[in-house]
TIRO-15329 format. One record per residue: residue in one letter; residue number from 1; x, y, z of N, C-alpha, C in turn. Coordinates in steps of 0.1 Angstrom, whole numbers, plus 5000, padded with zeros to 4 digits. Example, Ala and Ser with C-alpha at 12.3 -4.5 7.8 and 13.67 -1.06 7.14 Angstrom:
REM TIRO-15329
  code  pos   n_u   n_v   n_w  ca_u  ca_v  ca_w   c_u   c_v   c_w
     a    1  5132  4943  5078  5123  4955  5078  5132  4967  5078
     s    2  5128  4978  5071  5137  4989  5071  5129  5000  5079
REM end
This chain:
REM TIRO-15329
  code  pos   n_u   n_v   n_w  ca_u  ca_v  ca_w   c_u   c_v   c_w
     x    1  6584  2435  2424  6580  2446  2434  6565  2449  2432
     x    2  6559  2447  2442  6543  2457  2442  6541  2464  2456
     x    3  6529  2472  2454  6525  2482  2462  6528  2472  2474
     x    4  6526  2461  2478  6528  2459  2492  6541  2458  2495
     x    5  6547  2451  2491  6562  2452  2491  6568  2468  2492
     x    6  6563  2475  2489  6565  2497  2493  6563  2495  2508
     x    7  6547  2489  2511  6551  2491  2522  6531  2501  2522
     x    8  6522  2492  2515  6507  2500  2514  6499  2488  2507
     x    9  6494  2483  2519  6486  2467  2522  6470  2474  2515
     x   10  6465  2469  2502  6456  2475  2496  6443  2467  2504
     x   11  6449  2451  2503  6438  2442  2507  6440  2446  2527
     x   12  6446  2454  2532  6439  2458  2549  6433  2466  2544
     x   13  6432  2475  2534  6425  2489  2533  6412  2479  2531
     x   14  6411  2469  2524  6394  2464  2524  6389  2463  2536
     x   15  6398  2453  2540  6395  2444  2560  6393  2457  2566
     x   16  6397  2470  2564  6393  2478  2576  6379  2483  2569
     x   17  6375  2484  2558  6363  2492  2556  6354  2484  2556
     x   18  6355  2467  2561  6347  2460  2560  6344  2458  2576
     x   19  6350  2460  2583  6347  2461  2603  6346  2475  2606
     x   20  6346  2482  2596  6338  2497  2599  6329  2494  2598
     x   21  6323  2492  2588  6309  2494  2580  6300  2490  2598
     x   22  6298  2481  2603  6288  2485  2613  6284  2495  2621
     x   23  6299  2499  2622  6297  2513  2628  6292  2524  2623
     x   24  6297  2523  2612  6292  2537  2604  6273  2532  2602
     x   25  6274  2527  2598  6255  2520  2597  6249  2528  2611
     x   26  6251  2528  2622  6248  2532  2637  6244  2548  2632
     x   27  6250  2557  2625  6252  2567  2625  6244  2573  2619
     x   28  6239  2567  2610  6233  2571  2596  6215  2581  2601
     x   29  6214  2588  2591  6204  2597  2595  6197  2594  2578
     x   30  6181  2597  2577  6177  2600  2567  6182  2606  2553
     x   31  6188  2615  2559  6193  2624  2543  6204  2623  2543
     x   32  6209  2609  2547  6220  2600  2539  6218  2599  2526
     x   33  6224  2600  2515  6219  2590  2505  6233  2583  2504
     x   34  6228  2570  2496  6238  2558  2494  6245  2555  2505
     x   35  6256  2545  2504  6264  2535  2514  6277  2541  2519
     x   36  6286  2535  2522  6297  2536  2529  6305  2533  2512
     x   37  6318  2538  2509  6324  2535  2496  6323  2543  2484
     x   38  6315  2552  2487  6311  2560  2470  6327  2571  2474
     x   39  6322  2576  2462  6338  2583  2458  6331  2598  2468
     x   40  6322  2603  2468  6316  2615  2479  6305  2610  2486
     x   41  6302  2618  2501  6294  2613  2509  6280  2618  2503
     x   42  6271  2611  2502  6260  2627  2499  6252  2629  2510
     x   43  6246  2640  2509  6238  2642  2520  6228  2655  2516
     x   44  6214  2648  2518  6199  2654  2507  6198  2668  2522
     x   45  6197  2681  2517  6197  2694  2522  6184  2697  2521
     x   46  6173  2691  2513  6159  2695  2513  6156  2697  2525
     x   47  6157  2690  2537  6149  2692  2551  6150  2703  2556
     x   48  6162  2714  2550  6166  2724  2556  6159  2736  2552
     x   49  6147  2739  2542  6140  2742  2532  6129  2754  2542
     x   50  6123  2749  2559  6117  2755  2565  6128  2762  2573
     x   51  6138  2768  2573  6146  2776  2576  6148  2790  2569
     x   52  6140  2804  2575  6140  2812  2566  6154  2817  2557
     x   53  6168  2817  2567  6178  2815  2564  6188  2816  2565
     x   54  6189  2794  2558  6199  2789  2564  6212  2791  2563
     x   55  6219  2782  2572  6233  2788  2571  6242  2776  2575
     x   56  6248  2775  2564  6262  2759  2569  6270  2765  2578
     x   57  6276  2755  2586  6283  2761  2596  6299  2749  2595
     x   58  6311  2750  2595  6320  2739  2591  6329  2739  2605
     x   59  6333  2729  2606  6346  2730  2617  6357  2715  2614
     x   60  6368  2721  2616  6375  2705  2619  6389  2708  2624
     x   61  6392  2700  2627  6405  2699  2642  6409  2682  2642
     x   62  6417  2684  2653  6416  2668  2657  6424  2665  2670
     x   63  6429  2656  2672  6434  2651  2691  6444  2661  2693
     x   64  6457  2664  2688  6469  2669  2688  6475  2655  2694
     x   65  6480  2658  2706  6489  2645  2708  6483  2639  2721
     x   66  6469  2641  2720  6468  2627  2730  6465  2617  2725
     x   67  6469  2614  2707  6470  2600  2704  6481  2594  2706
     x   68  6493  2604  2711  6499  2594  2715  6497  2587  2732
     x   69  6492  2589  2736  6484  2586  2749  6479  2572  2743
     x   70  6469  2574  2736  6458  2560  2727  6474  2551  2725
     x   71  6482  2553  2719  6490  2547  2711  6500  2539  2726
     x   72  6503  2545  2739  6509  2538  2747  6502  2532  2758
     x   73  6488  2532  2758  6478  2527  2761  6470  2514  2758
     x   74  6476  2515  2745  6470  2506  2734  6454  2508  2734
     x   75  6449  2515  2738  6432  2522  2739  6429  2527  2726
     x   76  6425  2524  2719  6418  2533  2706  6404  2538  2703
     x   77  6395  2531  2707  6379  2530  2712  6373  2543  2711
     x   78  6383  2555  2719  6377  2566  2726  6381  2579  2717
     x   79  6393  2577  2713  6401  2588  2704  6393  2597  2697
     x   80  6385  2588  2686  6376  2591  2676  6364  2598  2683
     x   81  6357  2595  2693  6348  2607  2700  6357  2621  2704
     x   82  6367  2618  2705  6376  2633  2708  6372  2644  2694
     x   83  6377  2634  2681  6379  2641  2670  6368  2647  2667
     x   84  6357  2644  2668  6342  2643  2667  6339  2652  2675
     x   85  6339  2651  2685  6337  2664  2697  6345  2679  2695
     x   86  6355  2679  2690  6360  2689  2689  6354  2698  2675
     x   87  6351  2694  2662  6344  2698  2656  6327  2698  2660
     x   88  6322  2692  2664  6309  2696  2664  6307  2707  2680
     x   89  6314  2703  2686  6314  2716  2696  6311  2728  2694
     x   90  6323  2735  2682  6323  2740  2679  6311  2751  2669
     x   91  6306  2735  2659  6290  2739  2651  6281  2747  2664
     x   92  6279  2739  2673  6273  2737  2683  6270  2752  2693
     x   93  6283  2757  2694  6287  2767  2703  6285  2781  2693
     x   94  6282  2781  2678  6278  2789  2669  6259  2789  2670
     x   95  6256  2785  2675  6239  2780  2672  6236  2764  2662
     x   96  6247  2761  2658  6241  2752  2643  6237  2739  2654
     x   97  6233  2727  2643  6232  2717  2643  6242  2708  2639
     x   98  6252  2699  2643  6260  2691  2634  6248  2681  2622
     x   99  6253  2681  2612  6245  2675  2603  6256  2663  2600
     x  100  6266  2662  2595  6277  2652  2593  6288  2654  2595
     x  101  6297  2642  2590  6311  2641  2594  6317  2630  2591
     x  102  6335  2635  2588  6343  2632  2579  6355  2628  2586
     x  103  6359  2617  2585  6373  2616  2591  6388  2614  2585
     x  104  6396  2614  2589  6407  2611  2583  6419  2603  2591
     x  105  6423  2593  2589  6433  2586  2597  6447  2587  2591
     x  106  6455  2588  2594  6470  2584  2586  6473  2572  2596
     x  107  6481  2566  2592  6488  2558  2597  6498  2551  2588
     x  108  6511  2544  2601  6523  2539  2595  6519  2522  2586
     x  109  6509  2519  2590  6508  2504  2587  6492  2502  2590
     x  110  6485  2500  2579  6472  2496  2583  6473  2484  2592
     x  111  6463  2483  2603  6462  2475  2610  6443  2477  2609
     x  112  6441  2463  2607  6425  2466  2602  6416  2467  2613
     x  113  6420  2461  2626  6413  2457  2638  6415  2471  2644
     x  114  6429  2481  2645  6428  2490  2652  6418  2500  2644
     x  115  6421  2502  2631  6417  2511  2622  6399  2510  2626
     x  116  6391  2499  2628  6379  2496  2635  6377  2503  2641
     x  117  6387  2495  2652  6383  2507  2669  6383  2519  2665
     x  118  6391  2528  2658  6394  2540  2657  6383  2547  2654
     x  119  6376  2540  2646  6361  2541  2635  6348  2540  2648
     x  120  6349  2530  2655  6339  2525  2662  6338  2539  2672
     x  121  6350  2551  2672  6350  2558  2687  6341  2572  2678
     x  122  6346  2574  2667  6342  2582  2655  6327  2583  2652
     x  123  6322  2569  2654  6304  2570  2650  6301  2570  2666
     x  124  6310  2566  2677  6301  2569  2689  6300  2584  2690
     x  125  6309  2593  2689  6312  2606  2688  6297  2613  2678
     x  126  6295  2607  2667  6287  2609  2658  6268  2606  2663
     x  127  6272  2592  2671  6259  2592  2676  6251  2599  2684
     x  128  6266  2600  2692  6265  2613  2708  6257  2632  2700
     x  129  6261  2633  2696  6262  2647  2686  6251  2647  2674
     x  130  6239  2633  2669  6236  2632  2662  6236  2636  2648
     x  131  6246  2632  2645  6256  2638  2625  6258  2623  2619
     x  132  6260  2623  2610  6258  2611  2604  6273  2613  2600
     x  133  6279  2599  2598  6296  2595  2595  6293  2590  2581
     x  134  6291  2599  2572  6291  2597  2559  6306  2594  2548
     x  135  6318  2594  2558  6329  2591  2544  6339  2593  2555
     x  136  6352  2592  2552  6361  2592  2552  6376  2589  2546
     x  137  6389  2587  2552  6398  2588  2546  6407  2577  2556
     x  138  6409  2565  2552  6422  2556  2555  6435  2558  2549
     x  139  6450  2567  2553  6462  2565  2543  6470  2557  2554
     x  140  6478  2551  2547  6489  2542  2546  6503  2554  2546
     x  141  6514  2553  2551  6520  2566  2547  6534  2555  2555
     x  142  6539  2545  2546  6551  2539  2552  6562  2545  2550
     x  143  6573  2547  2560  6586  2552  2554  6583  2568  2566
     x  144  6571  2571  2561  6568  2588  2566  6563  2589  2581
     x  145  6559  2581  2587  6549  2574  2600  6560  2558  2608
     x  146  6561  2559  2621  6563  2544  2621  6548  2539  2625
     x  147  6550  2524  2623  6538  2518  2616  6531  2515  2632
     x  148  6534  2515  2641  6524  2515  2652  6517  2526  2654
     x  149  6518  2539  2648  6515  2552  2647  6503  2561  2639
     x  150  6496  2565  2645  6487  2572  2634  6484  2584  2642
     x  151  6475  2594  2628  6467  2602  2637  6456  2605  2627
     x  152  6447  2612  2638  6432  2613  2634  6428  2629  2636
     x  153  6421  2630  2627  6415  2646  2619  6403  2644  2616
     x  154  6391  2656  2614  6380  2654  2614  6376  2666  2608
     x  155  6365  2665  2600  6352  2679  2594  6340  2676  2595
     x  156  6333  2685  2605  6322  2683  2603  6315  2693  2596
     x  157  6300  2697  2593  6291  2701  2583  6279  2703  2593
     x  158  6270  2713  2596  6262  2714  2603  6257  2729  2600
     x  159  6242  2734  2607  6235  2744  2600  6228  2749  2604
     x  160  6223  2763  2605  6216  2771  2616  6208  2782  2606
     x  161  6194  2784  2610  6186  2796  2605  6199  2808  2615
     x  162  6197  2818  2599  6208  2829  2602  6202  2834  2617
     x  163  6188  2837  2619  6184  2842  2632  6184  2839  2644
     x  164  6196  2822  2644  6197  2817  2654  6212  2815  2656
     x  165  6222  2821  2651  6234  2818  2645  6235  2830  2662
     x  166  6248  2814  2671  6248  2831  2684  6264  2835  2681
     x  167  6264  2847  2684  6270  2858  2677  6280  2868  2690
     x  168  6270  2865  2700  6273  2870  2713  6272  2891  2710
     x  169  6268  2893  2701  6267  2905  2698  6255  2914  2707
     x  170  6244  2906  2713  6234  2910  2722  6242  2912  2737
     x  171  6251  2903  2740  6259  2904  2757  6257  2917  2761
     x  172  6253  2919  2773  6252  2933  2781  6258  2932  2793
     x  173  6260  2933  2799  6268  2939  2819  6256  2932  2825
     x  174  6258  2926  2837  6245  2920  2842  6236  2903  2834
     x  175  6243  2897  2824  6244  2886  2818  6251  2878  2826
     x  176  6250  2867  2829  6248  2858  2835  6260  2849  2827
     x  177  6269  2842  2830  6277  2833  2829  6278  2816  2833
     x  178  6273  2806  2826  6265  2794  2828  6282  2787  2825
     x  179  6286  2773  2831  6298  2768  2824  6290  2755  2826
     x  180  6292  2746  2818  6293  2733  2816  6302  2726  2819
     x  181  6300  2714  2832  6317  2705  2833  6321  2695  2822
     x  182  6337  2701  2823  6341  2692  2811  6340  2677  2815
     x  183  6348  2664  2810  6350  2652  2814  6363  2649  2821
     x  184  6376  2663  2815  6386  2660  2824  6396  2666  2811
     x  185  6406  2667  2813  6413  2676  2798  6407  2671  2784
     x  186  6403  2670  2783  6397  2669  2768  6408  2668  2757
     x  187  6412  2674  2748  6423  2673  2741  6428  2685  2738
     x  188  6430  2692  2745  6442  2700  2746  6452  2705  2754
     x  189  6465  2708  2748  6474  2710  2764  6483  2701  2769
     x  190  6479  2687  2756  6484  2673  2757  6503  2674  2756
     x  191  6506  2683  2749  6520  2686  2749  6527  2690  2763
     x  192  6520  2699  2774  6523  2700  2783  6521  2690  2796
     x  193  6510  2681  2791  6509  2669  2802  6521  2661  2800
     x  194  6521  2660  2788  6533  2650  2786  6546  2649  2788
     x  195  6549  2664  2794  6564  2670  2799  6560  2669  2813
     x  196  6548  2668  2822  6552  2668  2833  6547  2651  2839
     x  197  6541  2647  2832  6540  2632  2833  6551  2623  2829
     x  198  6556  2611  2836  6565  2604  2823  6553  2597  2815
     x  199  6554  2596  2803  6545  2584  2793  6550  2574  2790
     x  200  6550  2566  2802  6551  2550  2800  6542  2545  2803
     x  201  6540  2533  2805  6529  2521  2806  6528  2521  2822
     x  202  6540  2518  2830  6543  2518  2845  6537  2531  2849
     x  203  6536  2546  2843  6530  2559  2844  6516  2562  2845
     x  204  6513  2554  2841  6498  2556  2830  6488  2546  2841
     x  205  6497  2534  2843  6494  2525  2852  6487  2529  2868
     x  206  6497  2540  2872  6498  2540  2886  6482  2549  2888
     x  207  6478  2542  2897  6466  2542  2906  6466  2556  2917
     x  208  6460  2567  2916  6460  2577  2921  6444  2581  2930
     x  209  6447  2580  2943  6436  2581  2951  6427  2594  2949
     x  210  6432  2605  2944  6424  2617  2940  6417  2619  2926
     x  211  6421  2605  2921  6414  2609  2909  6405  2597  2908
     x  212  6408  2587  2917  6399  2577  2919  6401  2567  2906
     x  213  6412  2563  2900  6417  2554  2892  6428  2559  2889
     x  214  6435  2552  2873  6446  2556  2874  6452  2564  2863
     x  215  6460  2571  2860  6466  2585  2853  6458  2584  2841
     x  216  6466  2572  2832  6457  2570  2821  6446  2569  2822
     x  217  6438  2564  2831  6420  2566  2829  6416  2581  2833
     x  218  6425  2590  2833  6420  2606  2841  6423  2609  2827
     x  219  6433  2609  2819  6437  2616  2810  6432  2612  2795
     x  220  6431  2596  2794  6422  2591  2780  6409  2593  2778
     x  221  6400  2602  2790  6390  2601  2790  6376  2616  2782
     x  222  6373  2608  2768  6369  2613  2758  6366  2630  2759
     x  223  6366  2639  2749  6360  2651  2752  6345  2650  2752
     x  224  6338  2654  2764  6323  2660  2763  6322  2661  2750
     x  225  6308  2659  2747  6301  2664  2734  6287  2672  2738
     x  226  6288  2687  2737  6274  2697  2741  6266  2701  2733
     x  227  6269  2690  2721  6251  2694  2713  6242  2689  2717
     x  228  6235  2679  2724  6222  2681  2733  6223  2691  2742
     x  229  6230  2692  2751  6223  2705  2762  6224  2712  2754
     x  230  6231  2725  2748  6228  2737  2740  6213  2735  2727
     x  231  6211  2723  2725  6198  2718  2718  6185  2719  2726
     x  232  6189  2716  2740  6180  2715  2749  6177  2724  2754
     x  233  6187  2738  2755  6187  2750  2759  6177  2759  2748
     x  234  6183  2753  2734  6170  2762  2728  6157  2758  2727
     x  235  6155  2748  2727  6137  2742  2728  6132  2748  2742
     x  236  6142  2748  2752  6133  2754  2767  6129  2766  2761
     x  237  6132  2775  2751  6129  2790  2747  6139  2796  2754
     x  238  6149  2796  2755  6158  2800  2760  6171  2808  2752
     x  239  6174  2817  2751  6181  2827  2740  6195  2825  2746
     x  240  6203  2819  2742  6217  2820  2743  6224  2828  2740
     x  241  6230  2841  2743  6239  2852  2740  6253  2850  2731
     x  242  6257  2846  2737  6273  2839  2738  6277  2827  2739
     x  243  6283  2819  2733  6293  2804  2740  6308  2804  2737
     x  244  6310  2798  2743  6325  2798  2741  6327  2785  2745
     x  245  6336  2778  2733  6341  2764  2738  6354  2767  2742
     x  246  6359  2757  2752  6372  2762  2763  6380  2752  2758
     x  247  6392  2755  2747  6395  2748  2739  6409  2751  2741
     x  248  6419  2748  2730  6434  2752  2735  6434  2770  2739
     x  249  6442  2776  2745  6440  2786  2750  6433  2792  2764
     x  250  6428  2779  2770  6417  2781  2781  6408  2791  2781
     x  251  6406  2790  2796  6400  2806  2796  6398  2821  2790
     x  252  6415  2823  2789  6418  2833  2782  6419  2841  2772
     x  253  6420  2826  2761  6416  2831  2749  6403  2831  2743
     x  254  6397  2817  2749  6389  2811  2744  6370  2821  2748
     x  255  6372  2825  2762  6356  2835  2764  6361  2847  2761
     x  256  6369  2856  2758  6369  2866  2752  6360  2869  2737
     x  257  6364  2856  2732  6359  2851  2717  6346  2857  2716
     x  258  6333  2855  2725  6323  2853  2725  6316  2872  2728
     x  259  6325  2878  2733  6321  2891  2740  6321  2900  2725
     x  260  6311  2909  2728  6312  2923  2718  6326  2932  2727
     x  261  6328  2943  2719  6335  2956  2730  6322  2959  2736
     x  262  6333  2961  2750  6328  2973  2759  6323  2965  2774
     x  263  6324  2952  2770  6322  2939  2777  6334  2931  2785
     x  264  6329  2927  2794  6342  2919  2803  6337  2909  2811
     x  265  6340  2894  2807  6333  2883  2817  6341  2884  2826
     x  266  6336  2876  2837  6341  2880  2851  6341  2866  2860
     x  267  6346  2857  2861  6346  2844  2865  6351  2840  2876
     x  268  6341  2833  2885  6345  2832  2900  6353  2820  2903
     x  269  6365  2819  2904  6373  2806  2905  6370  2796  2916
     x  270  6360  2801  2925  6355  2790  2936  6339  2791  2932
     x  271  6336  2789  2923  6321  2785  2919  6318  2775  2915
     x  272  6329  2765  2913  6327  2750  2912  6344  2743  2919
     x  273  6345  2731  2919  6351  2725  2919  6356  2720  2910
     x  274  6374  2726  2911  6384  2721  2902  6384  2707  2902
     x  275  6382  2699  2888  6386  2685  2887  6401  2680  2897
     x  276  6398  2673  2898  6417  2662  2907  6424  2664  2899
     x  277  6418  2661  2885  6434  2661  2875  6443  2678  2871
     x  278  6431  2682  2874  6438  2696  2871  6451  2703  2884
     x  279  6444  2700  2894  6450  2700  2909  6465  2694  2904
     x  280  6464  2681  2903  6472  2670  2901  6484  2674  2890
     x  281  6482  2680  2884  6488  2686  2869  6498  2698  2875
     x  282  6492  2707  2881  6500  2718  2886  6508  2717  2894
     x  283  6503  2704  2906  6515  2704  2915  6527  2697  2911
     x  284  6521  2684  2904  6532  2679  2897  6541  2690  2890
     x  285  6538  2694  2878  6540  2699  2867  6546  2718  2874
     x  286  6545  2720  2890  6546  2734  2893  6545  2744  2884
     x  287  6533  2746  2877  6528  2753  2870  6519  2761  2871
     x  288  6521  2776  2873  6520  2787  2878  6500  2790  2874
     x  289  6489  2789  2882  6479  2793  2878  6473  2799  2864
     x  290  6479  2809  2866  6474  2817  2848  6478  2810  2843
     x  291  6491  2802  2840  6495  2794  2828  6480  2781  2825
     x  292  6479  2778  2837  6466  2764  2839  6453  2771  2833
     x  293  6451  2784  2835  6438  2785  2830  6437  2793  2817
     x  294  6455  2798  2810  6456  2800  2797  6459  2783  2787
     x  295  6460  2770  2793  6464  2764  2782  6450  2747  2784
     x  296  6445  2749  2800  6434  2741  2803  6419  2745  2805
     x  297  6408  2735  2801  6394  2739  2801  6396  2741  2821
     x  298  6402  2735  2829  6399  2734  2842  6386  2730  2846
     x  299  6380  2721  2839  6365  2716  2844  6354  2722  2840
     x  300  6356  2733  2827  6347  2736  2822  6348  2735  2811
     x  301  6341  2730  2804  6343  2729  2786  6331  2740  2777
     x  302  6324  2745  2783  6316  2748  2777  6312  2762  2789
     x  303  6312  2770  2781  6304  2789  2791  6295  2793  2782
     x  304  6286  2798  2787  6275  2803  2782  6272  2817  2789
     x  305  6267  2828  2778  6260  2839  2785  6246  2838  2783
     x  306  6239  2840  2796  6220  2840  2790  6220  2852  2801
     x  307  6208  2855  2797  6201  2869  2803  6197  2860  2821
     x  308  6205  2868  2832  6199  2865  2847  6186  2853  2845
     x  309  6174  2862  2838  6161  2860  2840  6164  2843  2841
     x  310  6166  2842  2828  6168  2827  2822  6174  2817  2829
     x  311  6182  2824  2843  6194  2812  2851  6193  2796  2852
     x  312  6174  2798  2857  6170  2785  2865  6165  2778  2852
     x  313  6160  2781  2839  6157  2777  2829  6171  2766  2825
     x  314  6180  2773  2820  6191  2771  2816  6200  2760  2822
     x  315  6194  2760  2837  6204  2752  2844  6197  2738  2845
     x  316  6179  2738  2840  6176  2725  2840  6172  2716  2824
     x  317  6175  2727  2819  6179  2722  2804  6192  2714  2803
     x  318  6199  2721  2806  6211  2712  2810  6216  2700  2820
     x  319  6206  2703  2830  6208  2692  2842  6199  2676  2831
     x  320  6187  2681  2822  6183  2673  2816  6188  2665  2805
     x  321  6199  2675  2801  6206  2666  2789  6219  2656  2792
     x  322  6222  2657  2809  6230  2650  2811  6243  2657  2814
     x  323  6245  2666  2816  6255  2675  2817  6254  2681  2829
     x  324  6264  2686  2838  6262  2694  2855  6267  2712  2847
     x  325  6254  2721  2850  6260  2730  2853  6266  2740  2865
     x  326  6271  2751  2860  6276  2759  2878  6274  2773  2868
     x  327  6263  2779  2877  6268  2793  2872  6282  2799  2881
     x  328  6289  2807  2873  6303  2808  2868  6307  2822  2875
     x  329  6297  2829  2868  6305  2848  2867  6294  2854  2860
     x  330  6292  2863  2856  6292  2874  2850  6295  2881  2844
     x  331  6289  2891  2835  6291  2900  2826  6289  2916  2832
     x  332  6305  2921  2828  6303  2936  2833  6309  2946  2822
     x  333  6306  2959  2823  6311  2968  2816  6327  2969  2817
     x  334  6334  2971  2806  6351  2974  2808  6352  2968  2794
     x  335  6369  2972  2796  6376  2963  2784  6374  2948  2781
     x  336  6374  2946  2766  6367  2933  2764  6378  2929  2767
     x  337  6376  2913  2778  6382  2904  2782  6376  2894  2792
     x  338  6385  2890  2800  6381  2878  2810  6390  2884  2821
     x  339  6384  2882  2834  6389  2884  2850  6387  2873  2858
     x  340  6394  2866  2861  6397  2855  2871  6391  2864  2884
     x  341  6386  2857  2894  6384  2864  2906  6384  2854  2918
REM end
């Protein structure tokens, strides 16, 4: 009896760290130190030194279950920008910078070529977001996992002068509500797609004229990453108040987050155009409005509060980093919360 015979292939654990390594190389930033393999990532903090003071900022999460999407798809490529996206968003939507990032895979059976792709979607996510993919984690987990099966988790590390850390504690009545469009659900909510979709291959397959391809390409398609526009937003000189990433919980939980008391965003539901897939989701799924904009981004992944003045600043900071924005709503006096209108 040996370790492989259990059922934990030592020599795939090489083959996969050896069809990573290009990827991870793509990623790398100066105050990397050393390779891919050491027992901790390092990463040289001197550069942070003209920061009167700084501040780490951490996040990590991961897909929920739209790997099982990747997994009936057979698509893996993309997953890993989800993982990636969801933690640096978050740095992001605090003031910080992502500075690195950490992954983690389980899976039932190393498979070295998938465990790659998985990797390759991880440093695109990394490149997108500028963080360096300094380490991670491959497990084997036979018996506990079936072996077609994995899932993926992420930490990232990023960092902000405390004087730029947004807080949303400035928001006043008369603040301006900016949203950024998402790519299309992003990764949350996946538990409820999947109850009103069937997930088969024949499902995923079918070709839908409103969304302009087919289910699986509306629904596999990566989360937005908004650390350049909000990067781009502060070099215009531009003071961000508030953000809120529109994450599980939609709307409703998620821009409340961002308000002081005494505050109430105020969001105009015909101020952009609902994605197809969200459309598409409800009718199938006869799923009552509120519920859609308590558990979906609905085409916004990203809100921002800036002061009026700032609107047209703000909106070409962002039109320049590649991102569409729509001013949204507004900020008024009341109970802290959110109003659909």
């Amino acid at each position: 009896m040996d370790y492989k015979n259990a059922g934990v292939d030592i020599e795939a654990g090489y083959r996969s760290v050896e069809l990573m390594k290009k990827h991870v190389k793509e990623t790398m930033r100066p105050e990397v130190l050393g390779g891919l393999g050491g027992f901790a990532g390092a990463f040289d903090l001197s550069g942070i030194k003209n920061m009167d003071e700084p501040v780490l900022l951490s996040g990590t999460d991961g897909c929920g279950t739209k790997v099982k999407l990747a997994f009936l798809m057979d698509k893996h490529d993309t997953i890993g920008i989800d993982a990636v996206a969801m933690c640096v968003n978050d740095i992001a939507c605090s003031g910080g910078e992502p500075l690195f990032f950490l992954d983690y895979i389980a899976c039932g059976k190393n498979y070295p070529e998938k465990i790659a792709s998985i990797v390759s979607g991880v440093a695109e996510g990394c490149k997108q977001s500028g963080c360096a993919l300094v380490g991670g984690e491959t497990a084997e987990h036979p018996g506990l996992m079936p072996e077609d099966e994995y899932d993926l988790a992420g930490f990232a590390v990023g960092v902000a002068d405390k004087k730029e850390i947004i807080n949303g504690e400035n928001i006043k009545p008369g603040d301006a509500l900016i949203g950024m469009a998402s790519s299309g659900v992003h990764s949350n909510g996946f538990s409820l797609v999947r109850k009103v979709f069937e997930m088969t291959k024949e499902s995923l397959d079918t070709y839908y004229e409103e969304l302009g391809g087919t289910l699986g390409e509306a629904l596999i398609a990566p989360t937005r990453i908004y650390v350049k526009a909000l990067k781009d937003i502060k070099d215009s000189g531009v003071k961000v108040k508030g953000c809120s990433h529109i994450t599980g919980g939609g709307f409703y939980e998620n821009i409340p987050r961002m308000l002081p008391e005494g505050v109430r965003a105020v969001v105009e539901k015909n101020s952009y155009e609902v994605p197809a897939i969200f459309k598409l989701l409800a009718e199938k799924g006869k799923i009552a409005e509120e519920m859609m904009y308590n558990t979906f981004n609905m085409g916004l992944g990203m809100v921002i509060a800036v002061d009026p003045a700032d609107v047209e600043k703000t909106m070409e900071a962002i039109r320049a980093a590649g991102d569409r924005p729509y001013v949204v709503g507004r900020v008024e006096a009341g109970e802290k919360g959110v109003t659909l209108c």
